[in-house]
C-alpha positions as CSV (number, residue, x, y, z in Angstrom):
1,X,0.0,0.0,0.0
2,X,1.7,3.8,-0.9
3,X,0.9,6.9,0.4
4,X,-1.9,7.6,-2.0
5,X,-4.0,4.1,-1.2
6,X,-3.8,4.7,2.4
7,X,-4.8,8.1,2.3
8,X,-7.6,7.0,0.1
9,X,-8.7,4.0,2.7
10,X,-7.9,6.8,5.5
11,X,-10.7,9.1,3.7
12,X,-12.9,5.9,3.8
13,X,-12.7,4.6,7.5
14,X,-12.6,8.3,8.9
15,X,-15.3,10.0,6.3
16,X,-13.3,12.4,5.3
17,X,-12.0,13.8,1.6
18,X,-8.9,12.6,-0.1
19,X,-7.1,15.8,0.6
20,X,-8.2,16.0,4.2
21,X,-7.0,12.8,4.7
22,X,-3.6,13.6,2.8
23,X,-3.5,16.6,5.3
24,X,-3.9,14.5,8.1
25,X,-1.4,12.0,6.6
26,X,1.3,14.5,6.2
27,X,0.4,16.2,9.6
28,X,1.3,12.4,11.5
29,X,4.5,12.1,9.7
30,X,5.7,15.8,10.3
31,X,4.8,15.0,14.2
32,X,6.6,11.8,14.3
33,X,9.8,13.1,12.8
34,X,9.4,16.2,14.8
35,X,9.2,13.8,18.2
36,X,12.1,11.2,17.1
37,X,14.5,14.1,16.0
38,X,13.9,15.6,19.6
39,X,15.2,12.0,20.8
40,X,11.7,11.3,22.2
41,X,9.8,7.7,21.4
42,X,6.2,7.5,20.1
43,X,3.9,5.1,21.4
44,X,0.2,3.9,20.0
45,X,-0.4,1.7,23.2
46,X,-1.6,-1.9,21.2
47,X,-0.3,-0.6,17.7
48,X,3.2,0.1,17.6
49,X,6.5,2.3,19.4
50,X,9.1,4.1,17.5
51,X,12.2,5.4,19.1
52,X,15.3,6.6,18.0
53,X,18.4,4.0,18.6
54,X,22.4,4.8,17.9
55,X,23.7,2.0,16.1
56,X,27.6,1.5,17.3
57,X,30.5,1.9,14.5
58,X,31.4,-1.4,13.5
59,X,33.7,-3.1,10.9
60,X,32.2,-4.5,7.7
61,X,33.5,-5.4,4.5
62,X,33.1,-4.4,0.8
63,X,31.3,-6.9,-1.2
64,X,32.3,-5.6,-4.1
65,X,36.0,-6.1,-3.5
66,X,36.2,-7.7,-0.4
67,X,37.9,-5.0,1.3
68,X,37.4,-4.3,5.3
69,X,35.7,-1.0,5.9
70,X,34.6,0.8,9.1
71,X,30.6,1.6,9.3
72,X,30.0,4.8,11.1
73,X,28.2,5.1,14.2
74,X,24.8,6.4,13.0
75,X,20.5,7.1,14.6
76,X,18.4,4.3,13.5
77,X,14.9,4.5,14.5
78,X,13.5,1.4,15.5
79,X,9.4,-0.2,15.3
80,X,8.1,-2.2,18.0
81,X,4.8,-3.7,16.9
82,X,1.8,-3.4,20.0
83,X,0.2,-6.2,21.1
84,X,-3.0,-6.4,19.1
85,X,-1.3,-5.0,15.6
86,X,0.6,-8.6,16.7
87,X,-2.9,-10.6,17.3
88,X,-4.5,-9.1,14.1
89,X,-1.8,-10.1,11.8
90,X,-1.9,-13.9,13.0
């Protein structure tokens, strides 16, 4: 599903247009990147937590040649799936 065919099933379920619902859309993902880029976590109690995890530099190798590299430390964000998103997708 993309953005467009979840705003359009968003507009369904909530009886709203296509463009309030892309509104809406948008408005979610600029307050989740807001929240994880002030090193806060999001939680949907029973549908999912996002936080922001730092991933440790680490050696690796080029699979193109085989070489040894470093990969830089870096922010991953990481998903926790709640309990019933868990039970629904059995």
């Amino acid at each position: 599903m993309n953005k467009k065919e979840f705003a359009e099933a968003l507009a369904l379920k909530a009886d709203l247009t296509v463009a309030q619902a892309n509104k809406a859309l948008d408005a979610f993902v600029d307050v989740v990147t807001e929240a994880l880029q002030a090193g806060d976590s999001v939680q949907l109690v029973g549908f999912m937590t996002l936080k922001v995890s730092e991933r440790a530099e680490r050696p690796g190798r080029n699979p193109a040649t085989g070489e040894s590299i470093i990969i830089p430390a870096k922010k991953v964000v990481k998903f926790k799936a709640g309990k019933k998103l868990e039970t629904a997708i059995e």
